[in-house]
C-alpha positions in Angstrom: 38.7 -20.5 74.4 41.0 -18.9 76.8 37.6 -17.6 78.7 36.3 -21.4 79.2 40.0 -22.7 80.5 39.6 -19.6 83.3 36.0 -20.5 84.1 37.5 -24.1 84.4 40.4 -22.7 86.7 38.4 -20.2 88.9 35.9 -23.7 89.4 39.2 -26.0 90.6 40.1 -23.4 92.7 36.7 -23.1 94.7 36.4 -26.6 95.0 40.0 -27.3 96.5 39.6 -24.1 98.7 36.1 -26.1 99.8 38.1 -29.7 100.2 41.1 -27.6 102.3 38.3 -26.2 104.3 36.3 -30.0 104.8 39.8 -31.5 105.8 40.5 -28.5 108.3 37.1 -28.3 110.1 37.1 -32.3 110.3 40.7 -31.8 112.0 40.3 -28.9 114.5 36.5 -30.0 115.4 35.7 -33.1 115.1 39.0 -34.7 115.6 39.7 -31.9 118.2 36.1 -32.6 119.9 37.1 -36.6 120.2 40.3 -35.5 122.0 38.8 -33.8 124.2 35.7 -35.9 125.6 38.3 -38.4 125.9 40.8 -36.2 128.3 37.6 -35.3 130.4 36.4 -36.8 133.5 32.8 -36.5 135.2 32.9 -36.2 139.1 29.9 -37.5 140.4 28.5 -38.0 144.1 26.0 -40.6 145.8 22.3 -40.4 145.6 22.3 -41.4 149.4 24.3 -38.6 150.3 21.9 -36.2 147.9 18.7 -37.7 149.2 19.5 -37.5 152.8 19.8 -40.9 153.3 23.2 -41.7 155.4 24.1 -40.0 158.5 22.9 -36.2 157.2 19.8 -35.0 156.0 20.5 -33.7 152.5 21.8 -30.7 151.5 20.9 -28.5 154.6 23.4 -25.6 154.7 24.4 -25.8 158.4 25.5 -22.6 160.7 27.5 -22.9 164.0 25.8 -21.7 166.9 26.2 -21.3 170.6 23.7 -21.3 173.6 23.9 -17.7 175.3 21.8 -15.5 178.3 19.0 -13.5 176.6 20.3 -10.7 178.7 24.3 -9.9 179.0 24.3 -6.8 181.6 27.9 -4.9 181.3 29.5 -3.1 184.6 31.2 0.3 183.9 33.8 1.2 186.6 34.2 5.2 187.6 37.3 6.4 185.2 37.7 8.8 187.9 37.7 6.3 191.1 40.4 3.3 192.4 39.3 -0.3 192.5 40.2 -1.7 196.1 39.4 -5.2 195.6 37.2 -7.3 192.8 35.5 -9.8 194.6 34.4 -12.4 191.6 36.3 -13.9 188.3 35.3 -14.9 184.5 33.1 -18.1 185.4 31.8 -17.3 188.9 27.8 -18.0 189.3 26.7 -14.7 191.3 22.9 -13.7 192.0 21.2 -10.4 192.6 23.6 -8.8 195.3 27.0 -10.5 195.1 29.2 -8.6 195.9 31.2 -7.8 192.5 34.2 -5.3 194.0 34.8 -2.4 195.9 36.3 1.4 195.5 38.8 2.6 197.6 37.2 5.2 199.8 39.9 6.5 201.4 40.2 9.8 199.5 36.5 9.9 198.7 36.1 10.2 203.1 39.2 12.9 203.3 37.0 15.2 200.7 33.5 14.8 201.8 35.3 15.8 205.3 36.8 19.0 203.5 33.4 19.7 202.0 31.4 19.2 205.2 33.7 22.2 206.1 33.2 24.6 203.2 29.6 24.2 203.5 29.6 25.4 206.9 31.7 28.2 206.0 29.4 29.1 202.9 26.4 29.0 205.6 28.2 31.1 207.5 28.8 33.8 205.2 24.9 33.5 203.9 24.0 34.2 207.7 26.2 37.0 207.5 24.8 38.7 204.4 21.0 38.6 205.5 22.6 40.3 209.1 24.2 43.0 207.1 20.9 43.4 204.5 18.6 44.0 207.8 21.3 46.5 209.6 21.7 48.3 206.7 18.1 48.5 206.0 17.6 50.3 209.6 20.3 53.2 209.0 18.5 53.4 205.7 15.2 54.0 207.3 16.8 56.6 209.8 19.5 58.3 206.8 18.1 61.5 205.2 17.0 61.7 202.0 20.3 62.2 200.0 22.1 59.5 201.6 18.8 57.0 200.9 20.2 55.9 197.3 23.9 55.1 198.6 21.7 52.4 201.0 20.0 51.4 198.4 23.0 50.2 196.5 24.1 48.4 199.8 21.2 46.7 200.4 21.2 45.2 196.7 25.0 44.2 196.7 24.4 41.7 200.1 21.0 40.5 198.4 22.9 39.6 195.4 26.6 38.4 197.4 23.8 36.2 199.4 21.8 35.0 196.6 25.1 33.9 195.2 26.0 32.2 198.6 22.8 30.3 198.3 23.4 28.6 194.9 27.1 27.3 196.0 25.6 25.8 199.1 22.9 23.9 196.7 25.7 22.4 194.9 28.0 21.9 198.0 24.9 20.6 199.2 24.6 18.0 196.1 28.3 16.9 195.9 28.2 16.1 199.8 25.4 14.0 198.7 27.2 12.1 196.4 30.4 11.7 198.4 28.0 10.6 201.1 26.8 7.8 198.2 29.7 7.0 196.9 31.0 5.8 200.3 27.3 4.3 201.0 27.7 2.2 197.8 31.6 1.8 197.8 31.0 -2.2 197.2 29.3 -2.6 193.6 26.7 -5.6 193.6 25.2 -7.9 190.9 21.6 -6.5 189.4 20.9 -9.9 188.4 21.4 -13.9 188.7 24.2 -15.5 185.8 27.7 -16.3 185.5 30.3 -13.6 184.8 31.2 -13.7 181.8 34.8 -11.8 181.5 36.7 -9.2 183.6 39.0 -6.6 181.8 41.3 -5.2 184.9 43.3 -3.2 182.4 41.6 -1.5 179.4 40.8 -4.1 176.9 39.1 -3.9 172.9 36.8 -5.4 171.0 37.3 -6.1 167.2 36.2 -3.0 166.2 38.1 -1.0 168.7 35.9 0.0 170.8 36.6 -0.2 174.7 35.3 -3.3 176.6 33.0 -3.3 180.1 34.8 -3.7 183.3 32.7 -7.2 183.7 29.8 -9.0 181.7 27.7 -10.5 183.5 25.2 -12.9 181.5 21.9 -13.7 183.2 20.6 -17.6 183.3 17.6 -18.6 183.1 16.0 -17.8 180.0 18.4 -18.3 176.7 19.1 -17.3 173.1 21.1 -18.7 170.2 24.1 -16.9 168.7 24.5 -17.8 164.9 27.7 -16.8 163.1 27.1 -16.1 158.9 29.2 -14.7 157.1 28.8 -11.9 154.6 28.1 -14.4 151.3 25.0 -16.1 153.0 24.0 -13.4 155.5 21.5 -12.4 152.9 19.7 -15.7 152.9 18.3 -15.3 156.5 15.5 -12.8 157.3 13.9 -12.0 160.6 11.0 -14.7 161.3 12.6 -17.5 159.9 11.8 -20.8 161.7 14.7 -22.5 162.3 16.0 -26.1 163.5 18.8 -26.2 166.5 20.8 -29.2 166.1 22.7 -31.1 168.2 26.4 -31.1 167.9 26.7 -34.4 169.9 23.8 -36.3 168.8 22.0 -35.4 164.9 18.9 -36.7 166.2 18.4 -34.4 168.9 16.6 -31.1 167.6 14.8 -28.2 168.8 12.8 -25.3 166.7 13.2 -22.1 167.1 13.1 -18.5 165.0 15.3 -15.8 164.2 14.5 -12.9 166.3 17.5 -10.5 165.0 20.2 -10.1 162.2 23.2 -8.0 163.3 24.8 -6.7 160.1 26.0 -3.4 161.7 28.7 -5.5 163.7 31.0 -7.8 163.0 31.1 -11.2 164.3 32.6 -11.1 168.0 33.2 -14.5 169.7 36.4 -13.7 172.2 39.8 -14.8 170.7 38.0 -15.6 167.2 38.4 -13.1 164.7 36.0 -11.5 163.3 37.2 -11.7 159.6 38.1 -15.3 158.0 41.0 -16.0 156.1 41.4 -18.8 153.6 43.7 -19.5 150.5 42.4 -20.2 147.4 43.4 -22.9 144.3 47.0 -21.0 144.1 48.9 -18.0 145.2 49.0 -16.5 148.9 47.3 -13.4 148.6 43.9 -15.3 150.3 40.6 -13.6 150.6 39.0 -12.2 153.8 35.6 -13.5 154.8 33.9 -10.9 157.0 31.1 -12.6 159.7 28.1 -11.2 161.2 26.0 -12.7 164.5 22.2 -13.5 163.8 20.3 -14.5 166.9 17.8 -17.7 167.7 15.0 -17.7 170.4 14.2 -21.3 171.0 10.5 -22.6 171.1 11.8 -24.2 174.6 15.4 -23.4 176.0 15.3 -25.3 179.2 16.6 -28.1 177.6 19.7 -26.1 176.5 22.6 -25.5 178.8 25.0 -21.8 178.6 27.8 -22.1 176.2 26.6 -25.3 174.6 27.8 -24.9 170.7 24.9 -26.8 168.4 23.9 -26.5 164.7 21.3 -24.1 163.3 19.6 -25.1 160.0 16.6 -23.4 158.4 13.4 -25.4 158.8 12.6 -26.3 154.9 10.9 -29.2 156.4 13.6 -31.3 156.4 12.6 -33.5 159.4 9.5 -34.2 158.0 9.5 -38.0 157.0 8.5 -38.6 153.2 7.8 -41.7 151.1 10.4 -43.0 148.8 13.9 -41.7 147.0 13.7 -37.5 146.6 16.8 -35.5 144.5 17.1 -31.5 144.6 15.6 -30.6 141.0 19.3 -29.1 140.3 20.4 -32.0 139.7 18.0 -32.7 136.8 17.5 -32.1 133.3 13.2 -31.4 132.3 12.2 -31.0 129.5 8.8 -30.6 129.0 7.5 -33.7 130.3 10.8 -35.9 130.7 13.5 -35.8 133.5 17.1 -36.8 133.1 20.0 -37.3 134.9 23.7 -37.7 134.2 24.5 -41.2 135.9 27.4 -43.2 136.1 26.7 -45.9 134.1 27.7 -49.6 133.7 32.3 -49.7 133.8 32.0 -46.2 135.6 30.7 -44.3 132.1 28.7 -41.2 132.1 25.2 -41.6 130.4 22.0 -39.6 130.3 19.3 -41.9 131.8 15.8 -41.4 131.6 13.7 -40.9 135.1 10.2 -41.5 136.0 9.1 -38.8 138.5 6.7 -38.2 140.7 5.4 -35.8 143.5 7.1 -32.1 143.4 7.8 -30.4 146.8 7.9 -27.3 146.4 9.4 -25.9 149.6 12.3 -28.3 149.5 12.5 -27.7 145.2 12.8 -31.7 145.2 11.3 -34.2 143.0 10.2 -37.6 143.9 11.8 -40.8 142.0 9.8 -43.4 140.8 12.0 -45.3 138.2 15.6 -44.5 137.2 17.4 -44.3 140.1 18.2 -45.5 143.2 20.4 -44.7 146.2 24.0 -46.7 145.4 23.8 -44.5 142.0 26.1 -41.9 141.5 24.6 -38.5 139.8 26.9 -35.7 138.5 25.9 -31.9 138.7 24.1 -31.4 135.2 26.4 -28.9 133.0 26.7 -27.8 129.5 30.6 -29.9 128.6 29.1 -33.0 129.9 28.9 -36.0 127.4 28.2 -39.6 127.6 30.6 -42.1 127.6 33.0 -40.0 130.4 34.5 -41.7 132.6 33.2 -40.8 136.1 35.0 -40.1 139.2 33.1 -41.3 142.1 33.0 -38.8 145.0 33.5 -41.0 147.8 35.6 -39.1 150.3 38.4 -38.6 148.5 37.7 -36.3 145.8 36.4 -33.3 146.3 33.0 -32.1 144.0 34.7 -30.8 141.3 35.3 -31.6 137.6 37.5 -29.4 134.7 34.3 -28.8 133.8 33.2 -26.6 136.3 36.8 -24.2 136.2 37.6 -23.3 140.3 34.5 -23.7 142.4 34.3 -19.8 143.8 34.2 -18.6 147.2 30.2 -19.3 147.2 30.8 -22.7 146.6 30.7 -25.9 149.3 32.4 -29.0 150.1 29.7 -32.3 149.6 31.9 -34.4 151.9 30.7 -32.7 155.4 32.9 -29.6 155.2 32.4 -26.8 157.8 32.4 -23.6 156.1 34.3 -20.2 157.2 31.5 -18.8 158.5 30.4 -22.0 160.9 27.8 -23.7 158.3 28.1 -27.2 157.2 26.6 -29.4 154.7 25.2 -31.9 156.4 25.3 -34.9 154.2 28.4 -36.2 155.3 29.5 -37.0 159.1 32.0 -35.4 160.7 34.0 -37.8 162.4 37.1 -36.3 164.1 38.1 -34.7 161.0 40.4 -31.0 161.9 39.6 -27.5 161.1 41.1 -25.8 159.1 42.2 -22.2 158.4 39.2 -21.6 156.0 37.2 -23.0 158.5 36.4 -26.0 156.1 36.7 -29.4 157.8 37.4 -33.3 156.0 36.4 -36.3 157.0 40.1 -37.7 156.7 41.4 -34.7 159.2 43.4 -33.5 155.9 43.8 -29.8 155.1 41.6 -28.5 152.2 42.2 -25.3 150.7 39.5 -24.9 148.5 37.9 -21.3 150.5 34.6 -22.9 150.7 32.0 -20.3 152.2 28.3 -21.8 151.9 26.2 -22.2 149.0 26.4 -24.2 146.3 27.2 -22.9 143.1 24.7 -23.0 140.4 27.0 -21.1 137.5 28.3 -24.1 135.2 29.0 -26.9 137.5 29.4 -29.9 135.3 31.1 -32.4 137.7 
């Protein structure tokens, strides 16, 4: 009896531990689940904007870029010499011949006087020594036997004293020459046509330290594009990459080109800019330091381009070419097997998983074609694992930046959808830039406001649920 009433506990006591268990996993899942879909919001942005549709072309990551000489030619000075007068400034148009500026001479003509005169005296004594060689060579021949070896010696000592004479009047010789020079070409002349480009009177540095040319002169004529990237994207670009030179002033203005050169062993160096970017992140002041590197563009045809005009560089993913009909980036969409979705906002601004017809795939651009399911006043979010239908949606319209609780802090690698210039000089290009301000991080609004969300580049693919 007393072993079928302890079955009958050890049984109540499984099923209330069961019940306890129902009531807490309803509580802290469930229950806990509803909370939080409710506290969430989706960020989404405009299929306009995505497709390329408004005043931008998609999303192109943009690099800054300025119109440069293909050949920069840098004028040493003498360490050793005085500079009498410097004929040209930063900005002067010279040709082959200008006169650029001038030594002073004055103590260059006082030595080559002085050395005029030691060479004569060193020619002097080398006349001397071959007239004391050929008198003692007759006593020799007339001296008796014993005293022949005491000639000898002599004889030998002026050969070598005049042997000796003869080298130091070669090199007298050569450094008359090139006092003679020096005065000749006291007044240094340009080697080429261009515009000079700076002029450091007193020692001046680049970013690395190192000491700068007297003057740079940069040649016209024929011209190259200088990119800035910084060390996040540099990796994207390779040598041979066809390229498309925008127009700063006018976005339907282009040009092709290719990359002829990546310069990773140097830093950036563009003047007064500094070579490494600083910009502050979602809190705190410590920051984080961008460091830049220069790639370089030779244009299909640069006569259209004018010397230290600043224009976009995008690579050529064939972007310009016209296509047919609404196309998204496939990172925006869910496939599975043969169906395509996409998080939309729905009807009253709620999130929902919509169905799409596709149809043609383009590879190079990694962009499908919509048929059915969309069109361009929708609003899409970035697909992400915490997103749920029925959110309400935030619609990215200038105001908000690209960025939901579900994605955390976009990272350094991430970008700004609204048009924001990046540290490094790229920009997305599906937003215009209309006199919106620069900031520290090199990012730029629309709205001229500050944003300090360190935006570098390229978009982050980790987890971005808007």
């Amino acid at each position: 009896m007393k072993s079928k009433q302890k079955v009958i506990l050890i049984i109540c006591i499984i099923i209330g531990v069961i019940v306890i268990a129902a009531a807490a996993l309803y509580y802290f899942v469930f229950r806990g689940s509803k909370t939080s879909t409710d506290s969430q919001v989706a960020y989404v942005d405009p299929v306009s904007v995505i497709a390329g549709l408004g005043s931008g072309n998609g999303n192109q990551n943009r690099f800054s870029g300025v119109v440069e000489s293909q050949e920069t030619t840098k004028v040493e000075k003498n360490a050793d010499k005085k500079i009498k007068d410097i004929f040209v400034s930063a900005g002067d148009e010279v040709s082959v011949g200008t006169p650029l500026f001038e030594y002073d001479t004055e103590d260059t003509a006082l030595t080559l006087e002085q050395e005029r005169i030691n060479l004569e005296s060193i020619q002097n004594d080398i006349t001397g020594y071959y007239n004391q060689i050929a008198e003692l060579q007759k006593e020799k021949n007339k001296a008796s036997a014993d005293e022949q070896l005491n000639y000898t010696m002599q004889i030998q000592t002026a050969q070598t004293n005049a042997k000796r004479a003869e080298y130091n009047k070669r090199a007298k010789e050569a450094e008359i020459e090139k006092l003679e020079n020096d005065l000749t070409n006291a007044t240094v002349t340009s080697t080429m046509d261009g515009i000079v480009q700076e002029v450091n009177e007193n020692t001046a540095y680049d970013n690395m330290g190192n000491p700068k040319p007297f003057m740079t002169i940069m040649a016209s004529g024929e011209y190259r594009i200088k990119g800035k990237v910084n060390e996040q994207n540099v990796w994207n670009l390779s040598q041979g990459q066809p390229v498309i030179i925008r127009s700063r002033v006018d976005e339907t203005q282009t040009w092709t080109g290719t990359i002829s050169e990546i310069d990773t062993s140097n830093t950036y160096d563009s003047g007064d800019d500094s070579s490494g970017v600083v910009y502050m992140g979602g809190s705190g002041s410590s920051g984080q330091t961008s460091t830049s590197y220069a790639f370089y563009v030779t244009p299909d045809i640069s006569s259209d381009f004018m010397l230290g005009q600043h224009v976009f560089i995008e690579l050529d993913n064939g972007q310009e070419n016209q296509r047919e009909g609404l196309w998204i980036s496939a990172m925006y969409l869910e496939l599975e097997g043969n169906d395509a979705y996409a998080w939309v906002a729905g009807s009253n601004n709620k999130l929902e998983r919509r169905n799409l017809k596709l149809g043609d795939y383009d590879s190079a651009m990694d962009e499908y074609q919509i048929l059915d399911g969309l069109t361009a006043e929708d609003y899409i979010a970035f697909p992400g694992n915490l997103l749920q239908e029925g959110m309400d949606c935030v619609l990215n319209d200038g105001m908000h930046t690209n960025s939901s609780d579900d994605m955390g802090n976009m990272d350094d690698g991430s970008m700004m959808d609204d048009g924001a210039i990046m540290d490094d000089g790229s920009t997305m290009d599906d937003g215009s830039m209309d006199d919106g301000a620069i900031m520290d991080d090199g990012s730029m609004t629309d709205d001229g406001s500050i944003s300090d969300a360190g935006a570098d580049g390229a978009a982050s693919d980790a987890d971005a649920a808007q």
